[in-house]
VEXVEX-539240 format. One record per residue (C-alpha): residue in one letter; x, y, z. Coordinates in Angstrom, 1 decimal, always signed. Example, Ala and Ser with C-alpha at 12.3 -4.5 7.8 and 13.67 -1.06 7.14 Angstrom:
BEGIN
<r 'A'; <+12.3; -4.5; +7.8>>
<r 'S'; <+13.7; -1.1; +7.1>>
END
This chain:
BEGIN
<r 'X'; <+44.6; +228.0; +77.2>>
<r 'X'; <+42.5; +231.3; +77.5>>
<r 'X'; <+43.4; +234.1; +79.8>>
<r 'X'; <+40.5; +235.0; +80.8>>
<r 'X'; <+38.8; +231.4; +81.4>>
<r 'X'; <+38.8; +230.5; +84.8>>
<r 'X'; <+39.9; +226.7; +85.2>>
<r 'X'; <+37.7; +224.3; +88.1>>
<r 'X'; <+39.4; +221.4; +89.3>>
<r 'X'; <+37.2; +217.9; +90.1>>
<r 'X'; <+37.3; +214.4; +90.6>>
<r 'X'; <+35.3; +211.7; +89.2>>
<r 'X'; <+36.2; +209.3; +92.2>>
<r 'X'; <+38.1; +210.6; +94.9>>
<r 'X'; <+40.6; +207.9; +94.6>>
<r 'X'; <+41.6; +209.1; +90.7>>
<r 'X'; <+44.9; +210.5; +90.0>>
<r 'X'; <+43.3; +212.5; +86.9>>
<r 'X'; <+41.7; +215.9; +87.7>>
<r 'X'; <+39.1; +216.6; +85.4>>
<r 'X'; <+38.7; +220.5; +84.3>>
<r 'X'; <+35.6; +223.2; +83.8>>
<r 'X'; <+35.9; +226.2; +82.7>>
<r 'X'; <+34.3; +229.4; +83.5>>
<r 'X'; <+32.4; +230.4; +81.4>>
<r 'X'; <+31.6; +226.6; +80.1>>
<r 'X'; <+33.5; +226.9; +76.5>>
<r 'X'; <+31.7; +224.5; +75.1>>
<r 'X'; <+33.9; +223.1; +72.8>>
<r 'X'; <+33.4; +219.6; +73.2>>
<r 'X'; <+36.8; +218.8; +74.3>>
<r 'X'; <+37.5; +216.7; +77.4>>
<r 'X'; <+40.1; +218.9; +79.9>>
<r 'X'; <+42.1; +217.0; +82.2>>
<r 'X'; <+45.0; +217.6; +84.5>>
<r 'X'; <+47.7; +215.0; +86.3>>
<r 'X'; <+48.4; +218.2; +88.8>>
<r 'X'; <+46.5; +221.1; +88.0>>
<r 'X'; <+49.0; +222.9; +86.7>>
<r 'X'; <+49.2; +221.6; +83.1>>
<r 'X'; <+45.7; +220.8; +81.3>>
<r 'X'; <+45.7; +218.5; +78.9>>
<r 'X'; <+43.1; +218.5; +76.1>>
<r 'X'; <+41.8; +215.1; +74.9>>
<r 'X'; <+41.6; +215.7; +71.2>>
<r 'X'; <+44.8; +217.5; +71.1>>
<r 'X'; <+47.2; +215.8; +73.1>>
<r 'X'; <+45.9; +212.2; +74.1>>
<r 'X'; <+47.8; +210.3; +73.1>>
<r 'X'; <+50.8; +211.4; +72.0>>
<r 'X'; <+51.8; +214.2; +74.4>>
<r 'X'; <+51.2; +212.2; +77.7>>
<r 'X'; <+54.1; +210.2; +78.5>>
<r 'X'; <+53.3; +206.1; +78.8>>
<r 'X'; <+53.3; +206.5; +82.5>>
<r 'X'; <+50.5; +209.5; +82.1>>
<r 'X'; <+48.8; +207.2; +79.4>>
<r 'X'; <+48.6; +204.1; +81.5>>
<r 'X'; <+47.0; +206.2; +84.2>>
<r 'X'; <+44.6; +207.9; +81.8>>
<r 'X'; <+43.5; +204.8; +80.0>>
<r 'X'; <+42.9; +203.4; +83.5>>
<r 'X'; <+41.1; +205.9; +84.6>>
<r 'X'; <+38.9; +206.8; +81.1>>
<r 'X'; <+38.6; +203.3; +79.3>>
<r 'X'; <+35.6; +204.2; +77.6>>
<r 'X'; <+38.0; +207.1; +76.2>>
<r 'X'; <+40.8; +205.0; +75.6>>
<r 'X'; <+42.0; +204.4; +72.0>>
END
């Protein structure tokens, strides 16, 4: 990711594993950012699914299943 984008950490529900992620300045580039523990941000078009493990997947597509495929 960018250096000099500054990464903002949020929930959907509270009780969600996921961390979804903003960036600042809002890149705009119609990805979907997530994070399992803030520390490694996924991006959906790049790396869901096949750079989440099937633990991470499971936990994804329970979380997202309208972004399940």
């Amino acid at each position: 990711m960018e250096n000099d984008v500054i990464y903002e950490f949020f929930k959907e529900d509270e009780s969600n594993v996921i961390w979804n992620v903003a960036t600042i300045p809002n890149l705009k580039t119609g990805d979907f950012l997530f994070s399992f523990d803030k520390i490694k941000i996924f991006s959906y078009l790049k790396d869901y699914p096949n750079n989440l493990t099937p633990g991470e997947r499971a936990i994804f597509d329970s979380e997202f299943p309208y972004r399940a495929r």
